[in-house]
KEKE-3310 file (N, C-alpha, C; in steps of 0.2 Angstrom, whole numbers, plus 5000, padded with zeros to 4 digits):
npx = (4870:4864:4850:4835:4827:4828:4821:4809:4803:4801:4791:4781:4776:4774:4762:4754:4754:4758:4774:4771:4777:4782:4783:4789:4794:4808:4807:4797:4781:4789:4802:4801:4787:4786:4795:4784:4774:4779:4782:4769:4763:4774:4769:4760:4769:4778:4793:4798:4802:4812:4813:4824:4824:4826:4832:4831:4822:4822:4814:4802:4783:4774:4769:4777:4787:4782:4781:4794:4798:4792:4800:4813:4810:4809:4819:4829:4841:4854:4863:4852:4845:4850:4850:4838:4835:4841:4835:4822:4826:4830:4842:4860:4869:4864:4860:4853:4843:4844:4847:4841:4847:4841:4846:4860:4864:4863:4878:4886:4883:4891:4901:4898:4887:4895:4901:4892:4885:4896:4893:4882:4871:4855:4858:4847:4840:4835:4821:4814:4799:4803:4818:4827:4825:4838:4849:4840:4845:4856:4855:4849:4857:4870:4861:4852:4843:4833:4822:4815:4804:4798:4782:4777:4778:4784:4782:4783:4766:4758:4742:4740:4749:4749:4738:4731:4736:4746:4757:4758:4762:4775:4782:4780:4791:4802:4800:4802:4817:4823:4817:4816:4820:4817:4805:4799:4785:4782:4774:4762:4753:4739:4726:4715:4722:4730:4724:4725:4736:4741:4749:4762:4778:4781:4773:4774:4768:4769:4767:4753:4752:4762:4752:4742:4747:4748:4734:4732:4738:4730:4719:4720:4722:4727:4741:4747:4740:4730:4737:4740:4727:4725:4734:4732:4721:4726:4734:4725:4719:4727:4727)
npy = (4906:4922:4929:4940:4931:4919:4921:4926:4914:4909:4916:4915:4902:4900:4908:4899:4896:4899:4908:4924:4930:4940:4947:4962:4972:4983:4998:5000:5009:5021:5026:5030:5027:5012:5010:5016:5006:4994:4999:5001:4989:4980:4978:4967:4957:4943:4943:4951:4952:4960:4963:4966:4974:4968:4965:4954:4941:4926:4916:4925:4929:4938:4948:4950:4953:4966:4973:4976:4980:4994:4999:5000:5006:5021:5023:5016:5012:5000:5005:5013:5006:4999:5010:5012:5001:5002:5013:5009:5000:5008:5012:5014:5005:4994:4980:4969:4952:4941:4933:4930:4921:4916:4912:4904:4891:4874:4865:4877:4888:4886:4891:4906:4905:4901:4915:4922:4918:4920:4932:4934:4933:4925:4915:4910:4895:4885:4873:4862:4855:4845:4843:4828:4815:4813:4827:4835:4830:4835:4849:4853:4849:4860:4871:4887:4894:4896:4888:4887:4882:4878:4878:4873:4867:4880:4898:4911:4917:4910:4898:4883:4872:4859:4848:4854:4842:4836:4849:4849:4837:4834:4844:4840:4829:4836:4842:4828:4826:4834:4839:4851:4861:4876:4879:4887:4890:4896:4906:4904:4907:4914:4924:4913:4903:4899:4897:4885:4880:4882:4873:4876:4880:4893:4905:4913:4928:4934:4938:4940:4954:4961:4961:4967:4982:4985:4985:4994:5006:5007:5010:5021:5022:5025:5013:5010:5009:5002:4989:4986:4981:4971:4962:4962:4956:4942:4940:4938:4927:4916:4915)
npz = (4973:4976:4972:4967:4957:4962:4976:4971:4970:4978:4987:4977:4978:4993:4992:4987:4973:4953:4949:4942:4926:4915:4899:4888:4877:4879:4876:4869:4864:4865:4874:4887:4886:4890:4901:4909:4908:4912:4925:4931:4930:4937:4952:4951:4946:4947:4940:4930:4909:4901:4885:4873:4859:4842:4823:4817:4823:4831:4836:4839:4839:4827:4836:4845:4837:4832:4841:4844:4832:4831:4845:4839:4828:4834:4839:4849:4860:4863:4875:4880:4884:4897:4904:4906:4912:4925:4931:4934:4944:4953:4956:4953:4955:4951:4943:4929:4934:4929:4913:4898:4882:4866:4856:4860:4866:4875:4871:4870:4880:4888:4894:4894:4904:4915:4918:4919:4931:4940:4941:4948:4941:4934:4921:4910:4904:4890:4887:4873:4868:4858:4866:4874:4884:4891:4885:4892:4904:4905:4903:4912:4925:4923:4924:4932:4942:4937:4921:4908:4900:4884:4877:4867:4850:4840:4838:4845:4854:4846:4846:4856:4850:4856:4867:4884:4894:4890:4888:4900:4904:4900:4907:4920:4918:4917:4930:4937:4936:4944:4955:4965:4956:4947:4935:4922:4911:4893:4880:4871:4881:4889:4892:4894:4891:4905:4917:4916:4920:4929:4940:4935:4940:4935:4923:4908:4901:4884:4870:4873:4880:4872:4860:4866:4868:4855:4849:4860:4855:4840:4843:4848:4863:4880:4882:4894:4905:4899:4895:4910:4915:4909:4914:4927:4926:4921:4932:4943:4941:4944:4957)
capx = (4869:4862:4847:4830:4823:4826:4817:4802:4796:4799:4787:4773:4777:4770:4754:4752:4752:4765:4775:4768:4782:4779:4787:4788:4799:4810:4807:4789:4784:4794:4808:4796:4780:4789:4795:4777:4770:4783:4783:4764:4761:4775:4765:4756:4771:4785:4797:4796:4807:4811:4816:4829:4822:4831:4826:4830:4821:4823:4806:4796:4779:4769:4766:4784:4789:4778:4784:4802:4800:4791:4804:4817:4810:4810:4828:4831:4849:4857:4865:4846:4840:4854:4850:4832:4836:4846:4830:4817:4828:4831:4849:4863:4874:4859:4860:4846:4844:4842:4848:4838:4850:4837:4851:4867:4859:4869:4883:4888:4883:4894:4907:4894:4883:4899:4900:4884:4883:4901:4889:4874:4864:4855:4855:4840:4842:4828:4819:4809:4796:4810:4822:4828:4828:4846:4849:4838:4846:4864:4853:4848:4863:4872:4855:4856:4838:4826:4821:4811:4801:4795:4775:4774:4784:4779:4784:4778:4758:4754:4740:4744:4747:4750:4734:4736:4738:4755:4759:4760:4766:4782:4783:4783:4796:4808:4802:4805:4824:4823:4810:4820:4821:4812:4803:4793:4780:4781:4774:4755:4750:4735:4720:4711:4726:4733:4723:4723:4743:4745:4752:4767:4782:4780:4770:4777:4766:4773:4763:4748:4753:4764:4746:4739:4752:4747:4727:4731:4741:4728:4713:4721:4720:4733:4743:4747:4728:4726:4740:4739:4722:4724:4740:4725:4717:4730:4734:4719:4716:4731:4728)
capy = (4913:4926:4933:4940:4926:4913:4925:4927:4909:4906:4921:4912:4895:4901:4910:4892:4899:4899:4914:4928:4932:4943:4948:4967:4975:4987:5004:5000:5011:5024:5023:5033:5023:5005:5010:5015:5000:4992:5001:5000:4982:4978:4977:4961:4952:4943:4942:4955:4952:4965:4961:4968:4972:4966:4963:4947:4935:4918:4914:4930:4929:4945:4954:4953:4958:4974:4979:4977:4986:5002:5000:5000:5015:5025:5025:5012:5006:4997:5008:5016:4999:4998:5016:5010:4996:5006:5018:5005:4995:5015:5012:5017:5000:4989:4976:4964:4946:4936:4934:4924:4922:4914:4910:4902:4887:4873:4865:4881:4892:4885:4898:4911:4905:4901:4922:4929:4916:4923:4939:4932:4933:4920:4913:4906:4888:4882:4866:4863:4849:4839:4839:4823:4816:4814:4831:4838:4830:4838:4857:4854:4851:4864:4877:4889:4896:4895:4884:4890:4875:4878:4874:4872:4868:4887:4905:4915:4921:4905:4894:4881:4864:4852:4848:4854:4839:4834:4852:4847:4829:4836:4848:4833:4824:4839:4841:4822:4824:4838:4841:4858:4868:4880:4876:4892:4886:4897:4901:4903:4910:4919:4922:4908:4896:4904:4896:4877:4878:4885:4870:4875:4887:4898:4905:4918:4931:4939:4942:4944:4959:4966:4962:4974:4988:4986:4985:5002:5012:5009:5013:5026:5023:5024:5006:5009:5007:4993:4981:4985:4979:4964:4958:4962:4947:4935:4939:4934:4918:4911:4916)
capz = (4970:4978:4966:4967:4954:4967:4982:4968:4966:4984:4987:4975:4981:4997:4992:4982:4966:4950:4951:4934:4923:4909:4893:4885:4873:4880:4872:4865:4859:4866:4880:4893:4888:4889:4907:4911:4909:4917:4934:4931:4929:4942:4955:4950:4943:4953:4937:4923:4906:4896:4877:4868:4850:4836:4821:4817:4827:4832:4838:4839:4834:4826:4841:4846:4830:4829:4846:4843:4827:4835:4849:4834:4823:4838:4840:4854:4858:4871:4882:4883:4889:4902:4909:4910:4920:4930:4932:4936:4949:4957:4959:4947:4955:4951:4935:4929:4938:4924:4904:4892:4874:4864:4850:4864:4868:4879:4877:4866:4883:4897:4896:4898:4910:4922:4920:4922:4939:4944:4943:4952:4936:4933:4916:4908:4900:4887:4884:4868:4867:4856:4869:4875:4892:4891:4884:4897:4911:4905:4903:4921:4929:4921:4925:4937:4947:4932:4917:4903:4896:4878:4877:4860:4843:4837:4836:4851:4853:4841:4848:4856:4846:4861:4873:4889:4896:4885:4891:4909:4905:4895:4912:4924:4916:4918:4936:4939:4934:4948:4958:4966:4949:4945:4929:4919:4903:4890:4871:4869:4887:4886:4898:4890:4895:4911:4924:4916:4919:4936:4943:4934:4945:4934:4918:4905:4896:4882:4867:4875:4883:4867:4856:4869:4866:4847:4850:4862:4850:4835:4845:4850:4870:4885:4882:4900:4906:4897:4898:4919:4918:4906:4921:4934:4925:4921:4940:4947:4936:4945:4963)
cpx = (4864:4857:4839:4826:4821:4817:4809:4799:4795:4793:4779:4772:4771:4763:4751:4749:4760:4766:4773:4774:4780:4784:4787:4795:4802:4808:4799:4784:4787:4798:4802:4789:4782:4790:4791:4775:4772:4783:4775:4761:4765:4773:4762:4760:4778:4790:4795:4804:4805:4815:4819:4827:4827:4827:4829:4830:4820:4817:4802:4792:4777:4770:4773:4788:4786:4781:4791:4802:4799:4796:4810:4818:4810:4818:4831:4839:4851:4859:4857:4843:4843:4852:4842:4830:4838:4840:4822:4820:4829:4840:4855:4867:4870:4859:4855:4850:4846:4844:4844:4844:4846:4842:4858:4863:4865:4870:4888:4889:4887:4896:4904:4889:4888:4901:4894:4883:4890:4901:4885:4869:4864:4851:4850:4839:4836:4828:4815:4806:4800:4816:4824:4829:4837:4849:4849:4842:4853:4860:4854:4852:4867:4866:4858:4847:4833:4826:4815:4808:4796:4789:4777:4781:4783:4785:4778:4774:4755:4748:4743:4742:4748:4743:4737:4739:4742:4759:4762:4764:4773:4784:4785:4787:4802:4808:4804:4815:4826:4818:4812:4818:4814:4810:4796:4789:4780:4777:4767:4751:4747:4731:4713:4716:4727:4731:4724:4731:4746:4748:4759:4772:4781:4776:4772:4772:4769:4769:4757:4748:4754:4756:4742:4738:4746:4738:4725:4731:4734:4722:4714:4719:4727:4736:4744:4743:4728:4730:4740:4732:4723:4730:4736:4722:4719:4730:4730:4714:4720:4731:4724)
cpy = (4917:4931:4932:4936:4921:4915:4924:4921:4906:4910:4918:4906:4895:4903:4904:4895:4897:4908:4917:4930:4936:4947:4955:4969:4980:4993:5004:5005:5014:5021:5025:5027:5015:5005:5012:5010:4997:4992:5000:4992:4979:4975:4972:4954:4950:4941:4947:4955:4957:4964:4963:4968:4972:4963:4959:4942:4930:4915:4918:4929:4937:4947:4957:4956:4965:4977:4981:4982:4992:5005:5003:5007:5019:5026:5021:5011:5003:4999:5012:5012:4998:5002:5013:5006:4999:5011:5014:5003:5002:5014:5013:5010:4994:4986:4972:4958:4941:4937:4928:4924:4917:4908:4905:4898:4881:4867:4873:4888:4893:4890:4904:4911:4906:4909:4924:4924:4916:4930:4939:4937:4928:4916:4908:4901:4886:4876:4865:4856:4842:4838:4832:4822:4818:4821:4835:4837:4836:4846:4857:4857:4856:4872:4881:4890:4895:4893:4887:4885:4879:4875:4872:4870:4873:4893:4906:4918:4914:4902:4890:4874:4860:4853:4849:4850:4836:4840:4850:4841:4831:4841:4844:4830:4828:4840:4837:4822:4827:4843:4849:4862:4871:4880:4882:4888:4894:4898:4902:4904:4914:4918:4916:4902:4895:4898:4888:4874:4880:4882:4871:4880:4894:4898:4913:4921:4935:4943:4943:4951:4963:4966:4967:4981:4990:4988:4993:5007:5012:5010:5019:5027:5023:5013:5005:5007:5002:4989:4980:4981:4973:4960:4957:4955:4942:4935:4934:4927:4914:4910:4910)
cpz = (4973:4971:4968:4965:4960:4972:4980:4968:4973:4989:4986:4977:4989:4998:4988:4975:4962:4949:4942:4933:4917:4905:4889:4882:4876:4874:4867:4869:4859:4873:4887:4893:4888:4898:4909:4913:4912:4926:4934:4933:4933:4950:4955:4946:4949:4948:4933:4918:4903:4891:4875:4862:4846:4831:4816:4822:4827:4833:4838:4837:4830:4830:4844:4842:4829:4836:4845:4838:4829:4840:4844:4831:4828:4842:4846:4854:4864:4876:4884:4888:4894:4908:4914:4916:4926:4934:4937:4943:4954:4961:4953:4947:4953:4944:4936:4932:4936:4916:4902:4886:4871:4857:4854:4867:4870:4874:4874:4874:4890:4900:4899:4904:4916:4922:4920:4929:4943:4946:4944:4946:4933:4925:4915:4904:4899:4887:4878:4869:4865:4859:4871:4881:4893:4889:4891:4904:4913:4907:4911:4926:4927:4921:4930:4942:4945:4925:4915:4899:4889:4879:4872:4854:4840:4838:4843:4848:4848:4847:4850:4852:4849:4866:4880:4893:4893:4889:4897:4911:4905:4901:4917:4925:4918:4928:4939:4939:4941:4949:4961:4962:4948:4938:4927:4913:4900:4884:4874:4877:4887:4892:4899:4892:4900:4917:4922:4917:4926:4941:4940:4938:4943:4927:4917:4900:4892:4877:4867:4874:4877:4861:4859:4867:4861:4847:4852:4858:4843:4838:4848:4859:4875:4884:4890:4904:4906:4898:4907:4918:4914:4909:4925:4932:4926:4929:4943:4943:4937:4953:4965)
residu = (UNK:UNK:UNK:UNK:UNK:UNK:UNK:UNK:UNK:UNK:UNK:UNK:UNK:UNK:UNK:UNK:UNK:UNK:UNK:UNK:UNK:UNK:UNK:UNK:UNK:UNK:UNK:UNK:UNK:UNK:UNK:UNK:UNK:UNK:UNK:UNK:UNK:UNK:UNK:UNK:UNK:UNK:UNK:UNK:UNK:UNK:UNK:UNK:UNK:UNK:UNK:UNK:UNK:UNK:UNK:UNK:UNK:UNK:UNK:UNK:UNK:UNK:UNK:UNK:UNK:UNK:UNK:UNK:UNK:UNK:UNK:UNK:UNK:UNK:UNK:UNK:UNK:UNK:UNK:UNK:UNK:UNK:UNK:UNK:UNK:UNK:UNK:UNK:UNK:UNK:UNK:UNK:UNK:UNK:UNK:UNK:UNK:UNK:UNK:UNK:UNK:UNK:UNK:UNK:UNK:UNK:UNK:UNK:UNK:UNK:UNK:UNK:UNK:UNK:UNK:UNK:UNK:UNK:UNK:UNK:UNK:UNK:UNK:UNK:UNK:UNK:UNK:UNK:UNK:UNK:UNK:UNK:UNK:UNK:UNK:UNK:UNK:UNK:UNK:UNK:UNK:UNK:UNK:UNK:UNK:UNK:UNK:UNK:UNK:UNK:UNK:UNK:UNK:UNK:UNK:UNK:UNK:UNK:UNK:UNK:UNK:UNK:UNK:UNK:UNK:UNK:UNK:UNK:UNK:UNK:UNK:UNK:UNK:UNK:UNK:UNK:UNK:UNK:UNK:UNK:UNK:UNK:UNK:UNK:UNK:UNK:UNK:UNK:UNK:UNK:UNK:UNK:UNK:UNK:UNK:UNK:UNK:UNK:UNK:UNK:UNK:UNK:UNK:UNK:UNK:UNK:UNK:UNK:UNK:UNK:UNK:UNK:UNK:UNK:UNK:UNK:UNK:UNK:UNK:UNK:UNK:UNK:UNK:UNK:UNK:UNK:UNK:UNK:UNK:UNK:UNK:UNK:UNK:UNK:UNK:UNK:UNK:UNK:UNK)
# end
């Protein structure tokens, strides 16, 4: 599968670091100031997701919930989130690298996964703390570039309820299966966690950033400003 995911961990791999991935709502809080931040903050990430708002979430905490909704009242829809991409990546033939479906989870997601990697996009297969080795080993095999390991038993932005060293252990045990895969940690990443996890490929912020947003908008400041410098941090707390 020809896909920039791969490129990006072999990228951080090299500067011996986990590659930074980060998390924001399309269209928060408008379509223009979402793809601000975006091209803004690009700079200091070798992966950026962008969320789809909807407003029933699966795991969302607070912070993704207040962004999806601003993203929502603001009139969002999906072909806008397409263009964006389209705008971002500066190409009109350019599609995203990667799908998360948070709700299509395996063995329900065979059928799609064998289409979006007959479209060098490479779907993004969960693990939660409760999986099972067995389980695990079937996700695996069946994975494609990148693995999304669940910190926690939680709703995203929560605390984390496992010590980090469980963390890293229940991280281990998926790299033991395969030591190759690319294996992100998710779930309760914060600048306060960031650096005690950077053994792992990769590390996802998400409602950091979106509580940012929310902090900018009610104090009335550029959200752009401040989530670029609060990526600056995370940044350099893993180099």
């Amino acid at each position: 599968m020809k896909n920039s995911i791969k490129n990006a961990f072999k990228i951080a791999k090299s500067e011996n670091r986990p590659a930074l991935i980060s998390y924001t709502v399309c269209g928060d809080n408008t379509k223009d100031k979402s793809f601000q931040i975006l091209n803004s903050i690009s700079k200091d990430l070798d992966i950026a997701e962008w969320g789809i708002p909807h407003n029933c979430p699966t795991a969302d905490g607070k912070d993704i919930q207040n962004s999806s909704y601003r993203a929502l009242q603001n009139g969002i829809r999906l072909n806008d989130i397409f263009n964006l991409v389209k705008k971002f990546k500066k190409t009109k033939l350019s599609g995203v690298d990667g799908l998360i479906v948070v709700d299509l989870s395996f063995p329900d997601n065979k059928n799609f996964s064998k289409l979006c990697k007959k479209n060098s996009i490479c779907f993004v297969q969960l693990i939660a703390p409760t999986t099972t080795v067995k389980r695990m080993r079937e996700i695996i095999k069946n994975s494609h570039e990148m693995i999304y390991m669940i910190s926690t038993i939680s709703t995203t932005g929560s605390a984390l309820k496992y010590s980090i060293k469980k963390i890293i252990n229940n991280y281990n045990i998926i790299k033991r299966i395969k030591p190759s895969k690319n294996v992100v940690i998710g779930f309760g990443i914060t600048e306060k966690t960031i650096s005690n996890l950077r053994s792992a490929d990769g590390l996802v912020v998400g409602s950091a950033i979106c509580r940012e947003i929310t902090r900018s908008l009610k104090d009335r400041q550029n959200p752009v400003t401040n989530v670029s410098k609060l990526v600056r941090k995370l940044k350099n707390k893993i180099i």
